[in-house]
C-alpha positions in Angstrom: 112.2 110.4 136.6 110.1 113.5 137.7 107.0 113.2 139.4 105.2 114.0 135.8 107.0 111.9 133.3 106.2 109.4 135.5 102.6 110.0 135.2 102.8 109.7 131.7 104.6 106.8 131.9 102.3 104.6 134.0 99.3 106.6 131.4 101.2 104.8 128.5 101.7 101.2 130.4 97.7 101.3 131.2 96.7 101.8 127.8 99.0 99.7 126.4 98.2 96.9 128.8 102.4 96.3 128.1 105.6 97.9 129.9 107.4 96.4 126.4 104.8 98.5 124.1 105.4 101.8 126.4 108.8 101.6 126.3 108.8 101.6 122.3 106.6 104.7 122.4 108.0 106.6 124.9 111.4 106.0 123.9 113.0 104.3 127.5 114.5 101.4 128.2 111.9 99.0 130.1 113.6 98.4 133.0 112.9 102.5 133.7 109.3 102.0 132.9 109.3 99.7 135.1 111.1 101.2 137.8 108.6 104.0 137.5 105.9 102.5 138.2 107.1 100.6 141.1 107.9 103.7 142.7 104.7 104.9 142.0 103.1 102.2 143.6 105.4 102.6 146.7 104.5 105.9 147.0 100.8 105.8 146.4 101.0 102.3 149.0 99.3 100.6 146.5 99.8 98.0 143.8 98.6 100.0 140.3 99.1 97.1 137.7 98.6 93.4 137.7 101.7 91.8 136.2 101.7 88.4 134.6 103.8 86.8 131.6 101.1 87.1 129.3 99.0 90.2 130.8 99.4 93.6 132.3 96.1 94.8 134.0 95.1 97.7 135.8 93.7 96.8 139.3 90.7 98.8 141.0 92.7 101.0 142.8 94.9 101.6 139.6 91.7 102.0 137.4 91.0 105.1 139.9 94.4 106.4 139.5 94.4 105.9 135.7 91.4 108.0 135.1 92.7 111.0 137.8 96.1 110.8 136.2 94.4 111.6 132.7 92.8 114.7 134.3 96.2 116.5 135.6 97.7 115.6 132.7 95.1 117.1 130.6 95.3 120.0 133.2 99.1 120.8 133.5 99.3 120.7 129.6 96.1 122.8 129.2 97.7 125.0 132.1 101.8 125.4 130.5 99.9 126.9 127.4 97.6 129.0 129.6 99.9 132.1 128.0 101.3 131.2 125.0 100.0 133.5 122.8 101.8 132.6 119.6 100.8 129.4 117.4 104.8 128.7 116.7 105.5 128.5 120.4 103.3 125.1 120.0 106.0 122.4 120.7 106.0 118.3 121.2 105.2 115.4 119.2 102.2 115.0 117.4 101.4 111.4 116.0 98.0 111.4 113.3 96.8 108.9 110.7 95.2 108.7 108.0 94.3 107.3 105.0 97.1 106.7 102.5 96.0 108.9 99.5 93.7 111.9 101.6 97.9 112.1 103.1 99.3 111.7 99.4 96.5 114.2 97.4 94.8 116.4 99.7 97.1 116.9 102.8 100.8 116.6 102.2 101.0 119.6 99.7 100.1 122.0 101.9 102.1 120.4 105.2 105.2 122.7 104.7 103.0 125.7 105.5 102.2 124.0 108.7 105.5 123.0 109.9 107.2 126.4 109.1 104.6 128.2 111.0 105.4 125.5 114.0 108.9 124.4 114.0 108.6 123.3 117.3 105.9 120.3 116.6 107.6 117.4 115.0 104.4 115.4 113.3 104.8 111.4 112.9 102.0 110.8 110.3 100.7 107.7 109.4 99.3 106.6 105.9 97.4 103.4 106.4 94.3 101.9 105.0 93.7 100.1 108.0 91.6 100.9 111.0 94.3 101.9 113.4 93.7 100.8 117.4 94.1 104.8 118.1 94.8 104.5 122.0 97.4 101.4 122.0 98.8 102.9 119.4 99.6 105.8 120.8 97.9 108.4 118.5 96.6 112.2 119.3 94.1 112.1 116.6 92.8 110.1 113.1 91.2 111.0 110.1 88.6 108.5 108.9 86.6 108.4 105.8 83.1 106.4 106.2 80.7 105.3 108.7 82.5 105.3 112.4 82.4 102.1 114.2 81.4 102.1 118.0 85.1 103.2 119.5 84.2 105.2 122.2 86.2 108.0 120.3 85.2 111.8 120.0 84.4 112.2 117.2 84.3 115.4 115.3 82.6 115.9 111.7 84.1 117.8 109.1 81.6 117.2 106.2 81.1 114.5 103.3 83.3 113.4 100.5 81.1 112.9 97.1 82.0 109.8 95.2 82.0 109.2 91.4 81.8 106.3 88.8 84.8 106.2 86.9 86.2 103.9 84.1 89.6 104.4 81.6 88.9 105.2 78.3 90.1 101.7 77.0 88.2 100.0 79.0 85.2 101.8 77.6 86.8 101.5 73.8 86.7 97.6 74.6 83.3 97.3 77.1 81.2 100.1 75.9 79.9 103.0 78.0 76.8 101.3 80.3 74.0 104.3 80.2 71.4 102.3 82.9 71.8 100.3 85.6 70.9 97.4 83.5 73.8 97.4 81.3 76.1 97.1 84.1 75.8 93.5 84.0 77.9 93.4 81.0 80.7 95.4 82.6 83.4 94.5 85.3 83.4 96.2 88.7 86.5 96.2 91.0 85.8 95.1 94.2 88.0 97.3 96.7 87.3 95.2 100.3 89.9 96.1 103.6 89.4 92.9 103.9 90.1 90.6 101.5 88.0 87.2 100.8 84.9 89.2 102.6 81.8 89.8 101.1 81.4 91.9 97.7 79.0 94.7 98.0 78.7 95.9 94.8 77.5 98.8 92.9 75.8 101.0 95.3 74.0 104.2 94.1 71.4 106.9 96.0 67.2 107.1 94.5 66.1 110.5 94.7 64.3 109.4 98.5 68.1 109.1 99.6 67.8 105.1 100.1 70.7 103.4 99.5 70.8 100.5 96.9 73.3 97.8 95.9 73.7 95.6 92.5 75.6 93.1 92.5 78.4 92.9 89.2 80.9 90.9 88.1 84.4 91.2 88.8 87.6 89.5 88.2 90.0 91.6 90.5 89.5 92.7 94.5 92.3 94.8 96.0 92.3 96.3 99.3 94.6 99.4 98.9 92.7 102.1 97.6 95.9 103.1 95.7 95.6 99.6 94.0 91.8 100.0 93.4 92.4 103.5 91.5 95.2 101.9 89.7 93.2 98.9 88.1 90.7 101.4 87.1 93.7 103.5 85.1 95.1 100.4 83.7 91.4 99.1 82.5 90.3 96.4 84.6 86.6 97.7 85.2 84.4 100.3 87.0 85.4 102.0 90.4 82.9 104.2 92.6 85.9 106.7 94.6 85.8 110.1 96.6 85.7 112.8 93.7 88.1 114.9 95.2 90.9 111.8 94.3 89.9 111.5 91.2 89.6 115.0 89.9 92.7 115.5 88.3 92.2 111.5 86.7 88.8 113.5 84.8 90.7 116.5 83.7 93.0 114.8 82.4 90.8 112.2 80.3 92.7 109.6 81.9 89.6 108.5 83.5 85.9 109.3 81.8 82.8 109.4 84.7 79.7 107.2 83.7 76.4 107.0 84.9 76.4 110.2 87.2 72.9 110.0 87.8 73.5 106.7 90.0 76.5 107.7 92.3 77.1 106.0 95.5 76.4 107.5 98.8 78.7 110.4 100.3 81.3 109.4 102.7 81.5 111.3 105.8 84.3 112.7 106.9 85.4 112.8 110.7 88.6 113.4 112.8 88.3 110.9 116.0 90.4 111.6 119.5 90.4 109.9 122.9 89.5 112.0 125.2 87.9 115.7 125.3 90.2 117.1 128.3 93.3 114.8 126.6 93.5 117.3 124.1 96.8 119.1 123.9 96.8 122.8 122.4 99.2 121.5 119.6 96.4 118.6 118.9 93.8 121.0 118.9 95.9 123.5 116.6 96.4 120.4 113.9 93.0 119.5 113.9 91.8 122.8 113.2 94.6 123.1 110.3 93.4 119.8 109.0 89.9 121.2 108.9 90.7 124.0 107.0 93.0 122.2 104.5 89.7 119.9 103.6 87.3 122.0 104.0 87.4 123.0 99.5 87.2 119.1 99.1 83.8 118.5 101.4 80.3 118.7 100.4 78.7 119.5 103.3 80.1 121.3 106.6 79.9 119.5 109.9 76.8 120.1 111.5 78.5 122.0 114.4 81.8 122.8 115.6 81.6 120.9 118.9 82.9 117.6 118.8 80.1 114.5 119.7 79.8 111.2 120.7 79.3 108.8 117.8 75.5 109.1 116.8 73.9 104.9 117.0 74.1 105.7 113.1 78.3 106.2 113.1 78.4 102.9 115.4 77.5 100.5 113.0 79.8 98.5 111.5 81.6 100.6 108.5 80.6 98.6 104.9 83.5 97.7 102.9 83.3 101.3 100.9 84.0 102.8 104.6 88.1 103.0 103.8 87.6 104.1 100.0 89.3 107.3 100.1 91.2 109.4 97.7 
């Protein structure tokens, strides 16, 4: 193995904390993994990683070499694009997720453009409603809808997604159409929860001061697949509160009917989350600022700025349960 792959080999093992998990990912057998990094460790004269049958640790020197080794990789990748001057010389793997219907309605119909004009990427894309572990994972970059958690991610805004209340015409026909907040008592909510047997937020809407308020409402169904929770709403089994932009062609079509716009819950932001600032390869970098593009007619709001932050003390609260509702 050259002196590079085996950089990125022993990279993968530290984050993955297994020589089993790198091996999937990078697509080795173990015992080369493992032979890597024992000859890495002969030739540095020190040991790297603590192996146990339950464990694999990084010791103090190997925490050193860990963070050094993400540097020249960062480096030599920045540096073999130094003069590529085309986009459709971009080459490599490029693993992403995000949430199942952002992929299904906003992104995948205008992936082919993408991949024609960069046939040397091959892009493994995730659909998921669930908070992927990005780093033992092994992705270059996610898309998340909602409040960021504290990851220790970069994090880079793209704008908000507005949401709307939505209900099928039959269930209105059998329920009535609520016009104030107090007649939502006598109407059915379905409870969307990533979780599910957590708690029920409820109906959440903005007052014109921008707080954030919640009603409780009855509800006989939760789901926690946000393809689930827009089809209970088609099929008439209460009130959702979704991302517009999922729900667009649903209005046009009168196969779903908006109620009580005046009392919408609060925008969701929008933000595309990656490891580490100099970790970022050109083809990452390219793909991000594609995906930016491709949303950019669905957002409310553009980011604030261009340059990617840490997350703010607001983003590293918990997400609520509405956090993962996304088109």
């Amino acid at each position: 193995m050259n002196p590079v792959d085996a950089l990125h080999t022993f990279t993968r093992v530290a984050e993955l904390a297994s020589f089993t998990q790198a091996a999937a990912q990078l697509g080795l057998p173990k015992a080369s993994v493992s032979l890597a990094v024992q000859q890495l460790e002969a030739q540095l004269g020190t040991r790297l990683l603590l192996r146990t049958t339950r464990r694999v640790q990084l010791t103090p020197d190997g925490q050193v070499f860990y963070e050094r080794c993400k540097d020249v990789l960062a480096d030599l990748d920045e540096l073999q694009g130094l003069f590529r001057q085309q986009p459709a010389q971009l080459s490599g793997r490029l693993r992403v997720d995000m949430p199942v219907g952002t992929a299904r309605q906003l992104v995948l119909p205008s992936l082919p453009g993408f991949l024609r004009a960069h046939p040397g990427v091959h892009l493994e894309l995730s659909c998921t409603d669930r908070r992927v572990d990005l780093v033992r994972e092994g992705f270059d970059c996610v898309l998340r809808v909602g409040p960021l958690e504290d990851s220790g991610l970069i994090a880079r805004p793209l704008g908000q997604l507005s949401q709307s209340n939505c209900a099928s015409p039959a269930y209105l026909a059998t329920a009535g159409t609520p016009r104030r907040l107090d007649d939502l008592s006598q109407h059915q909510l379905v409870h969307y929860q990533p979780q599910l047997g957590g708690r029920q937020t409820g109906w959440e809407w903005v007052d014109e001061s921008g707080q954030t308020h919640t009603l409780a409402m009855p509800g006989s169904l939760s789901v926690n697949s946000t393809e689930a929770y827009q089809g209970a709403c088609l099929a008439g089994l209460g009130l959702i509160q979704a991302p517009t932009a999922g729900l667009r062609g649903l209005l046009e079509q009168g196969l779903l009917v908006e109620v009580l716009p005046e009392f919408r819950a609060p925008p969701l932001p929008v933000s595309l989350l990656y490891p580490h600032r100099r970790q970022l390869a050109r083809r990452v970098q390219v793909f991000m600022d594609w995906l930016a593009e491709v949303l950019r007619p669905y957002l409310d709001e553009a980011p604030a700025g261009s340059e990617p932050s840490q997350p703010s003390d607001t983003a590293r609260k918990a997400s609520r349960s509405s956090s993962s509702m996304v088109p």
